[in-house]
BAFI-3210 file (N, C-alpha, C; in Angstrom, 3 decimals, decimal comma, padded with zeros to 6 digits):
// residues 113
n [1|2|3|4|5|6|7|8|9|10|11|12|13|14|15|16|17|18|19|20|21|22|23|24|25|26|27|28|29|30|31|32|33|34|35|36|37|38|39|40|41|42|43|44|45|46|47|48|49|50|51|52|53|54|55|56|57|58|59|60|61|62|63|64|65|66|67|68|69|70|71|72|73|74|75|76|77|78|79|80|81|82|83|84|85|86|87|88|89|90|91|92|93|94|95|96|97|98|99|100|101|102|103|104|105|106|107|108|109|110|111|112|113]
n.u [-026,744|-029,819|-030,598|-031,199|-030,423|-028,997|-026,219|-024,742|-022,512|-019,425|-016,059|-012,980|-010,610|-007,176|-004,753|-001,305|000,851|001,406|002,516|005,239|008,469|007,995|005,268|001,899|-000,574|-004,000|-006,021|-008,353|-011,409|-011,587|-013,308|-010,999|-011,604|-012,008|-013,445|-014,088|-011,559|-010,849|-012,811|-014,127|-013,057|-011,693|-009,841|-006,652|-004,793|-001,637|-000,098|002,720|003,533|004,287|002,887|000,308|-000,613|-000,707|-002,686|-004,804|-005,149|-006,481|-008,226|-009,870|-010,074|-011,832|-014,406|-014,888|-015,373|-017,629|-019,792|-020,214|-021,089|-023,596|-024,432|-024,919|-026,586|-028,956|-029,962|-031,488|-033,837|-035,557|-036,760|-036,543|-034,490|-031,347|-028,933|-026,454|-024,765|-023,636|-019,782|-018,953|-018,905|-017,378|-014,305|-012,517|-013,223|-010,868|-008,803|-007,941|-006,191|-003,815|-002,611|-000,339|-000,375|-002,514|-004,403|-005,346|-003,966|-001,597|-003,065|-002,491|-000,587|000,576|-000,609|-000,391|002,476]
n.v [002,681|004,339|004,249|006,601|009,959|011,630|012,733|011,782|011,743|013,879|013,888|016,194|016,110|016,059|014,490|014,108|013,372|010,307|008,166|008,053|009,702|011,621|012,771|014,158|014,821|016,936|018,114|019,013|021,318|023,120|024,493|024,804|027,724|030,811|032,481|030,880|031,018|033,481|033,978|032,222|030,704|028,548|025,488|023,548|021,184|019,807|016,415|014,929|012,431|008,693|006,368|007,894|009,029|006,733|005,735|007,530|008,044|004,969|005,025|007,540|006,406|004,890|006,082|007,266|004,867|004,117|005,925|005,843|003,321|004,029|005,589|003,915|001,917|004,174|003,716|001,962|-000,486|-002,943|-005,082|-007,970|-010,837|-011,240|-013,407|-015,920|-015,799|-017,495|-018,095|-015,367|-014,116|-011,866|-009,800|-010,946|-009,273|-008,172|-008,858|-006,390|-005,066|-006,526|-005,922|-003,890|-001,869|-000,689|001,701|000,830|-001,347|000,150|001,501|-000,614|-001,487|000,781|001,308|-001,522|-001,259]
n.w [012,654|011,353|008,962|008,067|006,700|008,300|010,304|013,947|014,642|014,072|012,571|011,398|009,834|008,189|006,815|005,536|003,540|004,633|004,195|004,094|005,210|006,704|008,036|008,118|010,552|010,688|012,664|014,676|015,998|013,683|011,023|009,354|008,016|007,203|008,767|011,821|011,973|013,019|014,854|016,046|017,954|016,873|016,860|015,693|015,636|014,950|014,006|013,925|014,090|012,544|012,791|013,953|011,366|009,902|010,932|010,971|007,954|007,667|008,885|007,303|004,998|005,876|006,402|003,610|002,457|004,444|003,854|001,075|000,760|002,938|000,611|-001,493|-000,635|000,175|-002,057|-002,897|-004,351|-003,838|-001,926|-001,846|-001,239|-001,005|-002,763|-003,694|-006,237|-008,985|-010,751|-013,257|-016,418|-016,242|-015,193|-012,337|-009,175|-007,807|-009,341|-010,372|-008,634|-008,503|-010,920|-012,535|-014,195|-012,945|-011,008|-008,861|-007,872|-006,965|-004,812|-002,866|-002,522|-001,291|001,009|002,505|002,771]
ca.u [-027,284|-031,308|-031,003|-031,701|-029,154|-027,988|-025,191|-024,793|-021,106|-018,567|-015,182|-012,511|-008,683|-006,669|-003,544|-000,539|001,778|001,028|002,963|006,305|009,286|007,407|003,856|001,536|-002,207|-004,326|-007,492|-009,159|-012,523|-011,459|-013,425|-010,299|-012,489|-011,327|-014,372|-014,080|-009,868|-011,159|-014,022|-014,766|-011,662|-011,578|-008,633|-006,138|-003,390|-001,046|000,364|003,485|003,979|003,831|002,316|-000,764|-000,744|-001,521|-004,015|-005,878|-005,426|-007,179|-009,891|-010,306|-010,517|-012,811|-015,469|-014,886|-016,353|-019,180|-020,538|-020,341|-022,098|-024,588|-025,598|-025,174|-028,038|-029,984|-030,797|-031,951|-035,034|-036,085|-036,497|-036,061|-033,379|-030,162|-028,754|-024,983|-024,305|-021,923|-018,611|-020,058|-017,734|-016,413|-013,238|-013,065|-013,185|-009,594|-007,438|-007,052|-004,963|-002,441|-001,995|000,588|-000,793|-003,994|-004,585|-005,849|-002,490|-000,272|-003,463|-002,753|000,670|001,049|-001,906|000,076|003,518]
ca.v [003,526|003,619|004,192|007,629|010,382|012,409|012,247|011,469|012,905|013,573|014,827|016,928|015,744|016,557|013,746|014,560|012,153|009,384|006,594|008,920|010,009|013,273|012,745|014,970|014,840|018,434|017,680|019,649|022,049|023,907|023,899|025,460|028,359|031,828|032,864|029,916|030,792|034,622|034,341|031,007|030,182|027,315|024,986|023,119|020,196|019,086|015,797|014,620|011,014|008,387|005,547|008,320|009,259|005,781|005,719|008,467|007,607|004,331|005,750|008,545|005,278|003,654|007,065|007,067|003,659|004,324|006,781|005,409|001,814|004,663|006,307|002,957|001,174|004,756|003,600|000,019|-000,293|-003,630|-006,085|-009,413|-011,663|-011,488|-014,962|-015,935|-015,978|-018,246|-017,066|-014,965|-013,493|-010,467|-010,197|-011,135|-008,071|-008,331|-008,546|-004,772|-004,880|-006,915|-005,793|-002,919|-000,745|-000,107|002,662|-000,596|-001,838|001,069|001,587|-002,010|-001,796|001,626|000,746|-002,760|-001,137]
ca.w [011,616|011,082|007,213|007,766|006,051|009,237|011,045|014,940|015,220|012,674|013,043|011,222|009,945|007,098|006,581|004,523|003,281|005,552|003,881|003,896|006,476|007,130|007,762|008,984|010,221|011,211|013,334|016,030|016,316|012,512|009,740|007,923|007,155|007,711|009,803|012,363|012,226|013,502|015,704|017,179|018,603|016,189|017,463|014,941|015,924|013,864|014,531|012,917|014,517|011,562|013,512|013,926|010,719|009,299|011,611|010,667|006,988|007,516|009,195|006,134|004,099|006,265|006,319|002,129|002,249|005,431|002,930|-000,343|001,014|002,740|-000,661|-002,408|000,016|-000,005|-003,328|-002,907|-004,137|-003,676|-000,647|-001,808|-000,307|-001,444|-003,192|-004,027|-007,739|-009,379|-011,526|-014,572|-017,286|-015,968|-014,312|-010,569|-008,331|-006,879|-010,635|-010,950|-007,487|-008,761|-012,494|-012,134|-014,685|-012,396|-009,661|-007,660|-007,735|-006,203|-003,988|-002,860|-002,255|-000,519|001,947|002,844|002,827]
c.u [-028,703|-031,541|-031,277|-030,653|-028,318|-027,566|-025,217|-023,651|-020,373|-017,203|-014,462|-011,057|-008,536|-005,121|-003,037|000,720|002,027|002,061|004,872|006,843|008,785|006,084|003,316|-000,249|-002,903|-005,892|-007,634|-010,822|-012,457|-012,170|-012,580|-010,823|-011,924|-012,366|-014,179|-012,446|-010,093|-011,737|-014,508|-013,716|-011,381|-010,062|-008,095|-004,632|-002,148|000,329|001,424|004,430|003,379|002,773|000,433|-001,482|-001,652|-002,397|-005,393|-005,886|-006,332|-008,833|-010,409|-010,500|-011,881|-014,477|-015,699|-016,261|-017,494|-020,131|-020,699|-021,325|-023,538|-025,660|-025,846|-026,906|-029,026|-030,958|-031,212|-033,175|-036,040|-035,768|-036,941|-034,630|-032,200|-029,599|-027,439|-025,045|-023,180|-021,129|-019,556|-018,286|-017,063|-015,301|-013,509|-012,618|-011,570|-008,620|-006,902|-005,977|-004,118|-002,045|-001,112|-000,038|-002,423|-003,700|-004,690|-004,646|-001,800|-001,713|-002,931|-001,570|000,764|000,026|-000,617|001,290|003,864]
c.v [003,105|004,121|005,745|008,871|011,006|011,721|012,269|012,776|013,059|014,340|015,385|016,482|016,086|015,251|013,533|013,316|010,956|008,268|007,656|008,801|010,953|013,426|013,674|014,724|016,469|017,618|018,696|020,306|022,864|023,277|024,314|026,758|029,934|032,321|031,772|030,259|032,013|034,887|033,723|030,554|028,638|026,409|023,855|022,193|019,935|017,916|015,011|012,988|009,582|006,981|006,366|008,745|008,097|005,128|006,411|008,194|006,198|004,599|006,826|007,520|004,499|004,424|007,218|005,797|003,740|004,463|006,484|004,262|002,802|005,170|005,235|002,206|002,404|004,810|002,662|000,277|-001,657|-004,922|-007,378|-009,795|-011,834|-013,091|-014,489|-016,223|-016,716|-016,976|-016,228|-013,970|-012,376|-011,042|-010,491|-009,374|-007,717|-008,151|-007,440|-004,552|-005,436|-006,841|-004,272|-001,193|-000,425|000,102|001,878|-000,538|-001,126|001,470|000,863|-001,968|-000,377|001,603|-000,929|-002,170|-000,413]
c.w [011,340|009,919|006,707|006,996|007,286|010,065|012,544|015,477|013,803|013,277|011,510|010,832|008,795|007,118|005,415|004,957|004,295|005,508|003,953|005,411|007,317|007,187|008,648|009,098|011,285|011,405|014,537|015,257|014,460|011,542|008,727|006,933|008,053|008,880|011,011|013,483|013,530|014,596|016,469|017,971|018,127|016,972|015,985|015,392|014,856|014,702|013,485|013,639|013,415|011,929|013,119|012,831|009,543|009,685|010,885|009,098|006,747|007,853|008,001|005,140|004,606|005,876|004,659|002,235|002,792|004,240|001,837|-000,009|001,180|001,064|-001,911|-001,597|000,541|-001,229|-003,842|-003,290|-004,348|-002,155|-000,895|-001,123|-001,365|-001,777|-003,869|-005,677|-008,109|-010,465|-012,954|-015,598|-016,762|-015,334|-012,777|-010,322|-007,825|-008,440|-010,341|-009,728|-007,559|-010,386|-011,949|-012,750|-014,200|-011,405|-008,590|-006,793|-006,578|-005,097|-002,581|-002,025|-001,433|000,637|002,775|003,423|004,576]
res [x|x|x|x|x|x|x|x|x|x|x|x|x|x|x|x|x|x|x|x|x|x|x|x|x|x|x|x|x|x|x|x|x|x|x|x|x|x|x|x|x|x|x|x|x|x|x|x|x|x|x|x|x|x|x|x|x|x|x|x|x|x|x|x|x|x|x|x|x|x|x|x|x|x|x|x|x|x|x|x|x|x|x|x|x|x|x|x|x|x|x|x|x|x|x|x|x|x|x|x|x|x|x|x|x|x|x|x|x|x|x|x|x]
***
């Protein structure tokens, strides 16, 4: 990546209930768009093997993150050198994934499971 905003390649999936008996993931050529369905000969898979499924869900986690770090370091705006900080009052980063009553949490655990 040279910092710049556009993309190289990108692809296309949709994954439904991943962590379940019945999973399903939809990927090919579709943008899911009725013109595309009509006219381009859009193409659409659907793959219901759960192995592939929690595949493709990690990867839809991993592109979440790409992009978020992207638009977090498109907005850097200084170039000094990064330096380690000691403990400071807040909570550590990691608590909310093991308190129950946080989204973290059941993130945490259905991701692992």
């Amino acid at each position: 990546w040279n910092g710049g905003m556009g993309q190289v390649i990108h692809h296309k999936f949709v994954v439904v209930d991943f962590n379940t008996a019945n999973p399903a993931v939809f990927c090919g050529s579709s943008n899911l768009a009725q013109g595309g369905e009509e006219s381009n000969g859009d193409n659409l898979l659907a793959i219901t093997d759960p192995a592939v499924a929690a595949l493709y869900a990690v990867e839809a986690i991993q592109l979440v993150d790409h992009y978020e770090f992207r638009a977090v370091a498109s907005q850097a705006k200084s170039n000094a050198p990064l330096l380690l900080k000691g403990p400071d009052e807040n909570p550590p980063w990691w608590q909310g994934y093991y308190d129950p009553n946080n989204l973290k949490s059941r993130e945490r655990t259905v991701l692992v499971s």
